[in-house]
MARBA-3410 file (N, C-alpha, C, O; in Angstrom, 1 decimal):
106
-36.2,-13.6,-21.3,-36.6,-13.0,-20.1,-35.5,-13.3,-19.0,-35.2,-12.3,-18.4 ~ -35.0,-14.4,-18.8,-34.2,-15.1,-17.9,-33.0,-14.3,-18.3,-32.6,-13.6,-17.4 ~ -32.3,-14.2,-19.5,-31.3,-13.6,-19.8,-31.3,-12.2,-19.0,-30.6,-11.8,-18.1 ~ -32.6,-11.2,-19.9,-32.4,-10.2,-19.1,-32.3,-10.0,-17.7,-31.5,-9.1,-17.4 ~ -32.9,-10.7,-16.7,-33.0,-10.6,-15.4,-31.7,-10.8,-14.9,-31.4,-10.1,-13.8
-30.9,-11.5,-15.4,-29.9,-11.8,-15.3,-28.5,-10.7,-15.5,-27.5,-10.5,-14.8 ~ -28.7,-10.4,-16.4,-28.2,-8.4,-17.2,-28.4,-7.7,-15.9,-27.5,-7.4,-15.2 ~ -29.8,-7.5,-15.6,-30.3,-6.8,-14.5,-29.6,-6.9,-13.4,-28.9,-6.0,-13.0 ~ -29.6,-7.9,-12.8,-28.6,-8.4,-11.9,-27.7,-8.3,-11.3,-27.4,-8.1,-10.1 ~ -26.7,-8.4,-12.9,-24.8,-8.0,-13.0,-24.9,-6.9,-12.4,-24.4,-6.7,-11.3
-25.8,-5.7,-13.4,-25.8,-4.2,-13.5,-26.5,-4.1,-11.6,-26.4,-3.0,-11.0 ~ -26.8,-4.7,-11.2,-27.3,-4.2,-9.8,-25.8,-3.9,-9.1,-25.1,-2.9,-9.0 ~ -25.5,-5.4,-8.7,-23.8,-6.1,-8.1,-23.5,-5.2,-8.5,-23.7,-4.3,-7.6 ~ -22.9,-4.7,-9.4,-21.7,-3.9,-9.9,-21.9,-2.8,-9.3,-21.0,-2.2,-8.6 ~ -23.3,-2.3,-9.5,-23.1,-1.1,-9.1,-23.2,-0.7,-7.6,-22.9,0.4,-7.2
-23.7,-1.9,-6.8,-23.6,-1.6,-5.4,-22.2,-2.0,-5.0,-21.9,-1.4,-3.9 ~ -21.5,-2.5,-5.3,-20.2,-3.1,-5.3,-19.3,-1.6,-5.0,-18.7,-1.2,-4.0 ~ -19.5,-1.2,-6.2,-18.6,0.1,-6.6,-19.2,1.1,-5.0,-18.4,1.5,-4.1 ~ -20.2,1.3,-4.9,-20.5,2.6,-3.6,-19.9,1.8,-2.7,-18.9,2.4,-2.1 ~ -20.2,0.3,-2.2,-19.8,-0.2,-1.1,-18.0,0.0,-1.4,-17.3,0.1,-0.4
-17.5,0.0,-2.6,-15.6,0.3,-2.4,-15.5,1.1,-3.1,-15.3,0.7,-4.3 ~ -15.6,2.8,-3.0,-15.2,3.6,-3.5,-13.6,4.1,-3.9,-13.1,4.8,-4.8 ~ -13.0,3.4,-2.8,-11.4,3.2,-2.8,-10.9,2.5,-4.2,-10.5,3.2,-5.2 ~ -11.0,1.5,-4.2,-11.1,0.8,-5.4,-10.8,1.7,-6.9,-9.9,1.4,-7.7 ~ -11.8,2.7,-7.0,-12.6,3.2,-8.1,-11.8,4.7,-8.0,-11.6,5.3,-9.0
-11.4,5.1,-6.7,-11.1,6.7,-6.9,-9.0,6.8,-6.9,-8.2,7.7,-7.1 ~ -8.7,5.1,-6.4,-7.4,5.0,-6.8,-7.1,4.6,-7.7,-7.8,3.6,-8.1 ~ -5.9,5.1,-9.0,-5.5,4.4,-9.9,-4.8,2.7,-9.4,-4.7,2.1,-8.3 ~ -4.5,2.4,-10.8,-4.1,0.6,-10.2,-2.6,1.4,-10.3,-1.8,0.6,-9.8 ~ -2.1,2.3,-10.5,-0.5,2.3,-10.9,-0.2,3.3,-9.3,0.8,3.2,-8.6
-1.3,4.1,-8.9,-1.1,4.9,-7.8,-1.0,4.0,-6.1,-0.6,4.4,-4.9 ~ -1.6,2.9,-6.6,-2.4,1.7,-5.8,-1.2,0.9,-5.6,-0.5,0.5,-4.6 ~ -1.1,0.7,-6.7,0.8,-0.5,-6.0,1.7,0.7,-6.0,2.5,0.3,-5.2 ~ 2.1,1.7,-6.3,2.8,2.2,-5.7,3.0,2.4,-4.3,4.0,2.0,-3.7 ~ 1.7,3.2,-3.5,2.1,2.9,-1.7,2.0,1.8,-1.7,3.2,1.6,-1.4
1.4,0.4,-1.8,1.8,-0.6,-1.3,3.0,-1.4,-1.7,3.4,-2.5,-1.5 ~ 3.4,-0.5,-2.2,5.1,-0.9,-2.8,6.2,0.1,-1.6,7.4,-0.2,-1.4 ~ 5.5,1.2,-1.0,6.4,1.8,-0.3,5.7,1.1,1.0,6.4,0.3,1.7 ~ 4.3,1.4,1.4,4.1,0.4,2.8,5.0,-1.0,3.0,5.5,-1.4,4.1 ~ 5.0,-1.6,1.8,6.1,-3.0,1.7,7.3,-3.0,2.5,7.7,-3.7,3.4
8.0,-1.6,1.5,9.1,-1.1,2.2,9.4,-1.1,3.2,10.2,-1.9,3.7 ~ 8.6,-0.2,3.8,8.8,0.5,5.6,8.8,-0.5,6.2,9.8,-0.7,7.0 ~ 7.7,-1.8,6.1,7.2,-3.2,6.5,8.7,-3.8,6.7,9.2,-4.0,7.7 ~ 9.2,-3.8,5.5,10.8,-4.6,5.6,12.1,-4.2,6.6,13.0,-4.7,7.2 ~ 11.5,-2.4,6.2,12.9,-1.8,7.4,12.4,-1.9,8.4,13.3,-1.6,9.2
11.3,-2.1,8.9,10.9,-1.9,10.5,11.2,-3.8,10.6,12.1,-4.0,11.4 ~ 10.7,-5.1,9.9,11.6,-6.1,10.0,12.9,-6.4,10.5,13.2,-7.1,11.4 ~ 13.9,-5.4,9.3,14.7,-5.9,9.8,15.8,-5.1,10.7,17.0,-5.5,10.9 ~ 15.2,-4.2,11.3,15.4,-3.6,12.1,15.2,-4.6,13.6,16.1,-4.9,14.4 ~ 13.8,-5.0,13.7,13.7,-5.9,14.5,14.1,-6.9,14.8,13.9,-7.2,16.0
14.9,-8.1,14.0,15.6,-8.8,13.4,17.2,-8.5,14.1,17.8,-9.2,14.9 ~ 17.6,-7.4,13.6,19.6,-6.5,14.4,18.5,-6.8,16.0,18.7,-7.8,16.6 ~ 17.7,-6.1,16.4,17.4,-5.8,17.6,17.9,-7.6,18.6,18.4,-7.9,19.7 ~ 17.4,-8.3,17.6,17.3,-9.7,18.2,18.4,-10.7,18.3,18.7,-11.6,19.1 ~ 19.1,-10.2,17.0,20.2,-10.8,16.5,21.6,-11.0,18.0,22.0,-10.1,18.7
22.1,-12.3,18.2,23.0,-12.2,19.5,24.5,-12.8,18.3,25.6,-12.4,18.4 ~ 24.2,-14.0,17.2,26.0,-14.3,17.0,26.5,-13.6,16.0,26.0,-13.5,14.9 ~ 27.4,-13.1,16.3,28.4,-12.4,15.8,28.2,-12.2,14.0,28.1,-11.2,13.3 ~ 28.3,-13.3,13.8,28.1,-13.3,12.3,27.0,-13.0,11.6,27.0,-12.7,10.4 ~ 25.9,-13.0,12.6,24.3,-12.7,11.7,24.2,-11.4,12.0,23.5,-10.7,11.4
25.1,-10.7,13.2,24.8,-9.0,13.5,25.2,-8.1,12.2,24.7,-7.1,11.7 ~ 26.5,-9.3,11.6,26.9,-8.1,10.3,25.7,-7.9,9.0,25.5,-6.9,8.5 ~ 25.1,-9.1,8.7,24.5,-9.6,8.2,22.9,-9.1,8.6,22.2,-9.4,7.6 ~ 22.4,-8.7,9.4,21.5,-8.0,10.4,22.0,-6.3,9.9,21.1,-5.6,9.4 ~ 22.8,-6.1,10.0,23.0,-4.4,9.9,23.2,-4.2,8.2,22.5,-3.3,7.6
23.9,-4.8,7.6,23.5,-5.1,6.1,21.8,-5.5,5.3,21.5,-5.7,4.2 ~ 21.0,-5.4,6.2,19.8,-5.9,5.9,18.5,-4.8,5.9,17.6,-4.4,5.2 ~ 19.2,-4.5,7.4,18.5,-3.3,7.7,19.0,-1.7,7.2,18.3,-0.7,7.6 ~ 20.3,-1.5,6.4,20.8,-0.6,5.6,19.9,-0.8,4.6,19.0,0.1,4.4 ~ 19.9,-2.0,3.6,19.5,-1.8,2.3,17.8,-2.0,2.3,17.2,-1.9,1.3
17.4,-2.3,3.5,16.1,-2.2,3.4,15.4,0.1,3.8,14.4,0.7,3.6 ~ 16.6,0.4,4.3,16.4,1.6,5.1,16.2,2.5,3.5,15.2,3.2,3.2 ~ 17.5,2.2,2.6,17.5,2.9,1.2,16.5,2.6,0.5,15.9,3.3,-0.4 ~ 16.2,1.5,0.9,15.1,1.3,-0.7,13.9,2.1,0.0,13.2,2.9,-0.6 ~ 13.9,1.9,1.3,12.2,2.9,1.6,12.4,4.3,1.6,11.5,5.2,1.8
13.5,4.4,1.5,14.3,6.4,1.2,14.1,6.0,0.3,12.9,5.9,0.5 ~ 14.3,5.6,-0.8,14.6,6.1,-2.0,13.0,6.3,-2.6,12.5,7.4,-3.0 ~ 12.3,5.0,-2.4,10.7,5.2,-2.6,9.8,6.7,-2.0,9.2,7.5,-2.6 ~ 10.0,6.6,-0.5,9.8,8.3,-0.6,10.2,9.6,-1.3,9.6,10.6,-1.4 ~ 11.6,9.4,-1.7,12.3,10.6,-2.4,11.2,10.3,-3.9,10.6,11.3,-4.3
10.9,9.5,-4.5,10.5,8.8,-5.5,9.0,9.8,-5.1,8.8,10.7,-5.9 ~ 8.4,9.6,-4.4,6.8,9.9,-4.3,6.9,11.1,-4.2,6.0,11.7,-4.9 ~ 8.1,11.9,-3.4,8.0,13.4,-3.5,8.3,13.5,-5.0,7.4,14.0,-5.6 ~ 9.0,13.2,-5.6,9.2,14.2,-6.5,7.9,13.9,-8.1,7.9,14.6,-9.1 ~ 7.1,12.8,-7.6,6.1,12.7,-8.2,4.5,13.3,-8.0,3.5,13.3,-8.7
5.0,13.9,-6.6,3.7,14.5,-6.1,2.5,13.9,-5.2,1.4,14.3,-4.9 ~ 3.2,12.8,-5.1,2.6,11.6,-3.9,2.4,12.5,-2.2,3.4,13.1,-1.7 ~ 1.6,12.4,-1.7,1.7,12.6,-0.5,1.4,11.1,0.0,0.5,10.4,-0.3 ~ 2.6,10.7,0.8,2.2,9.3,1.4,1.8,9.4,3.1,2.7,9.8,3.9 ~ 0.6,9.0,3.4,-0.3,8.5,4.4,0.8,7.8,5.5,1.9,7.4,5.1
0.4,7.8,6.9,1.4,6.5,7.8,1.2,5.9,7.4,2.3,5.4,7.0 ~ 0.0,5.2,6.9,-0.4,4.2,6.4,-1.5,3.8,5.2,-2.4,4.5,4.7 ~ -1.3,2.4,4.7,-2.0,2.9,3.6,-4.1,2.8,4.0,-4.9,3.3,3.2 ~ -4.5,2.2,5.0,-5.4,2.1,5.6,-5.7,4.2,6.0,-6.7,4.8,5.6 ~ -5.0,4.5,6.4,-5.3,6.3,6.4,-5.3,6.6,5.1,-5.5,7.8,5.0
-5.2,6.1,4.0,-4.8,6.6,2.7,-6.8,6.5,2.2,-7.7,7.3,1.9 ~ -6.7,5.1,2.4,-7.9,4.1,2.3,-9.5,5.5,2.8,-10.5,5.8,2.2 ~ -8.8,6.0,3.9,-10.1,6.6,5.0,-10.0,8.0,3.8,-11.0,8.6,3.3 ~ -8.3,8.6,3.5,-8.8,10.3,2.8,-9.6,9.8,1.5,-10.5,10.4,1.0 ~ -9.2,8.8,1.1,-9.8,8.3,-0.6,-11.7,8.3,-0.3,-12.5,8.9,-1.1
-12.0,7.9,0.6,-13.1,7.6,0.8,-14.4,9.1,1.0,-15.4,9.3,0.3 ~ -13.7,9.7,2.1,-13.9,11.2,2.1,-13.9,11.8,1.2,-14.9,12.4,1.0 ~ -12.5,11.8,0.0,-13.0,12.5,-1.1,-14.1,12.1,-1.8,-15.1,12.8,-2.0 ~ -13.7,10.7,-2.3,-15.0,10.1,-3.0,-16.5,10.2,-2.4,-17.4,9.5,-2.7 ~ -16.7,11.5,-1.2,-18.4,11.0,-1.2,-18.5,12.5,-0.6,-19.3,12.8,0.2
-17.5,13.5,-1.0,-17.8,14.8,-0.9,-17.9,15.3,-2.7,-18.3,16.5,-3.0
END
């Protein structure tokens, strides 16, 4: 008896689990680290962007504009990357979070 109630239980959790994060469930895991692999990105070029902004000796400015170049490519390249796979990427991945949600409960 105890066992089953316990079955019972799991099967409850789980399944309130899943309505309460429909996100979760309506993103793939490979579609899921992908924007958070380009959110990462943008995160890094707006860094080190900020970073040149602050930068004053001479030697860290080069070092500063070299930073914020290869951070600028890799988040180009990851968008060129999502277009041509059919990604529409969100500002953010929290707006991504809100259309997933809408779809999942229309």
């Amino acid at each position: 008896m105890r066992v089953a109630l316990q079955k019972q239980l799991v099967t409850f959790w789980t399944a309130l689990l899943a309505k309460l994060s429909p996100v979760e469930e309506a993103m793939g895991t490979k579609e899921k680290d992908f924007f958070e692999l380009v959110e990462e990105a943008r995160l890094e070029w707006w860094a080190a962007a900020t970073h040149f902004n602050h930068v004053t000796d001479h030697d860290l400015v080069d070092y500063a504009i070299y930073a914020m170049e290869a951070a600028e490519r890799k988040y180009t390249f990851l968008l060129k990357k999502a277009d041509k796979e059919g990604y529409r990427l969100p500002a953010t991945i929290d707006v991504l979070r809100e259309r997933r949600i809408v779809r999942a409960n229309n």
